[in-house]
C-alpha positions in Angstrom: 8.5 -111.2 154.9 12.4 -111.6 154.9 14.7 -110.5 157.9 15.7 -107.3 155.1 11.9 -106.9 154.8 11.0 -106.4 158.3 14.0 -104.2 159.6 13.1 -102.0 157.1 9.2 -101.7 157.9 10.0 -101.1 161.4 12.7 -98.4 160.9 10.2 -96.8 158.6 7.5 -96.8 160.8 10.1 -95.6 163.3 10.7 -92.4 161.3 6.8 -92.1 160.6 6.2 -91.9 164.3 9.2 -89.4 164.4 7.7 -87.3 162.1 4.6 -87.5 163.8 5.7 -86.4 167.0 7.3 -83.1 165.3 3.9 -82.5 163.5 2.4 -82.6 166.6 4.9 -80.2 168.9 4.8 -78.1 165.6 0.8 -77.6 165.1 0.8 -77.0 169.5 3.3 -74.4 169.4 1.8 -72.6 165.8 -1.2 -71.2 167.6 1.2 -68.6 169.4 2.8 -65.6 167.3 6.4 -64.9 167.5 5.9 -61.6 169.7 4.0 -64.1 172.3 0.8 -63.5 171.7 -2.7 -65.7 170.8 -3.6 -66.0 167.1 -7.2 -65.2 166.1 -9.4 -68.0 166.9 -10.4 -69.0 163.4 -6.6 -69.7 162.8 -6.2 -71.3 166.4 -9.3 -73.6 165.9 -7.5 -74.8 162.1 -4.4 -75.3 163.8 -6.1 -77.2 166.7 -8.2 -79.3 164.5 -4.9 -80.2 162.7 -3.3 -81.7 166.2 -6.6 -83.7 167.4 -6.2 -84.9 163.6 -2.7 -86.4 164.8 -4.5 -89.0 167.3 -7.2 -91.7 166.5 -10.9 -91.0 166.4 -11.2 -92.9 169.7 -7.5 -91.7 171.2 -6.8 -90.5 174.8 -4.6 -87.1 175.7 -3.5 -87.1 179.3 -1.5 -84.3 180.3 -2.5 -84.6 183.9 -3.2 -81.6 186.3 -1.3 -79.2 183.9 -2.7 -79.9 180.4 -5.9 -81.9 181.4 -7.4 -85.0 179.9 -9.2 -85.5 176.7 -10.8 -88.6 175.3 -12.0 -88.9 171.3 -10.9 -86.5 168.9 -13.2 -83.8 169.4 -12.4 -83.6 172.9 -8.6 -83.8 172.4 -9.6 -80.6 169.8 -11.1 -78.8 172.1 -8.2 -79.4 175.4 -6.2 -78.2 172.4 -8.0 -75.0 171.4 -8.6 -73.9 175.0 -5.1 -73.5 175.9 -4.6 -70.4 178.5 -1.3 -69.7 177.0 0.4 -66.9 175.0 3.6 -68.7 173.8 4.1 -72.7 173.9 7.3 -74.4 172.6 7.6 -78.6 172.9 11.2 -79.8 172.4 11.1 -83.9 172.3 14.1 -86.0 172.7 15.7 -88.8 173.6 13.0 -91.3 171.5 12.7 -95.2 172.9 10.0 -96.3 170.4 9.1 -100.0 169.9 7.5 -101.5 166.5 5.1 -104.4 167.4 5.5 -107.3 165.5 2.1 -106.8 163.9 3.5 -103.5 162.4 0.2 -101.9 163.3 1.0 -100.7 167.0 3.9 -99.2 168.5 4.4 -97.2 172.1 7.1 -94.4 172.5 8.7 -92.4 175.8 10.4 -88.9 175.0 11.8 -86.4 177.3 9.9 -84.0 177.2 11.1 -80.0 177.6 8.3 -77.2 177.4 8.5 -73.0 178.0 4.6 -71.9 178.6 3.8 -68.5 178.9 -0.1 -68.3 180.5 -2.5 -65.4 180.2 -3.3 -65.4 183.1 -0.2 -64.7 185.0 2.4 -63.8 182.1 4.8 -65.4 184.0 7.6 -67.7 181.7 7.3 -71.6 182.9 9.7 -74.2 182.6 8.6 -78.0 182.7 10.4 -80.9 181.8 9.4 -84.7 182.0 8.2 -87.4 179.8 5.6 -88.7 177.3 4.4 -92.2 177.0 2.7 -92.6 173.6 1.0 -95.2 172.2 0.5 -95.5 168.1 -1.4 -97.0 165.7 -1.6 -97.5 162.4 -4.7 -96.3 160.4 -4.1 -96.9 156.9 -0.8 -95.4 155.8 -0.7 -93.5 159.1 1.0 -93.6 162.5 -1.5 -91.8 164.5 -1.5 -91.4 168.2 -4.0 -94.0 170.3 -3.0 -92.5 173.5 -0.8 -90.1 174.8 0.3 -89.4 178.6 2.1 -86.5 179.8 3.9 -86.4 183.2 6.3 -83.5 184.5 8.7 -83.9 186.9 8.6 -79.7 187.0 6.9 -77.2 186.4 7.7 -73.7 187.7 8.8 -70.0 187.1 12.3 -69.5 185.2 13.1 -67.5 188.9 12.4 -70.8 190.8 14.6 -73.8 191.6 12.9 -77.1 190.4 14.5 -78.6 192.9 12.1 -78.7 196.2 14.5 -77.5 199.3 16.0 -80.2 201.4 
């Protein structure tokens, strides 16, 4: 493979991964209407089944105390379908992601912004921190192998995230 050849494989597995990520924030955030509330299940569970399908058969989801951990795709589907939330929207920036020089594996770090509305409390959250991703090609697809979640915040829009001094 020339110079040429491989800059080009790894900016487009780059923009695969990219993509990836937005499918993924996408398909979490779809199982909410836009007047905040849950869709019916059937349409939650097909919108669900669709995120777990962005990860391996044998990847990880680690969100930690606020989103849980998952292991294997039908675990990862049903962390996904169980959400206790009314309204979800993921905003990823800031992407650092490295192409291995295999061209099979890559890892990735985003900021990470979400607003949460739980059932429970109906009470708006803010959170913001970062992902560390891992990827893996299967076939012509970058699919997650692991993916950990870790928030610096997470609180009521009426809260400082700052702890007091």
């Amino acid at each position: 493979m020339t110079d040429l050849e491989q800059r080009l494989a790894i900016t487009e597995a780059t923009l695969a991964i990219m993509r990836l990520k937005a499918r993924y924030a996408s398909l979490a955030d779809a199982k909410y209407t836009d007047d905040h509330r849950k869709k019916p299940a059937e349409e939650r569970d097909r919108i669900a089944t669709q995120q777990a399908e962005c990860f391996t058969v044998d990847g990880t989801f680690d969100a930690g105390p606020v989103g849980g951990f998952a292991q294997g795709r039908a675990a990862i589907f049903e962390n996904f379908r169980a959400k206790p939330f009314l309204f979800a929207m993921h905003m990823f920036t800031n992407p650092a992601i490295e192409v291995a020089a295999d061209g099979a594996t890559a890892t990735g770090r985003w900021m990470h912004y979400l607003l949460i509305t739980p059932e429970e409390t109906r009470t708006p959250i803010h959170a913001m921190g970062f992902t560390d991703d891992r990827y893996r090609r299967v076939g012509e697809h970058w699919l997650f192998s692991h993916v950990q979640v870790r928030f610096g915040f997470a609180v009521p829009f009426t809260q400082p995230w700052t702890p007091p001094a």
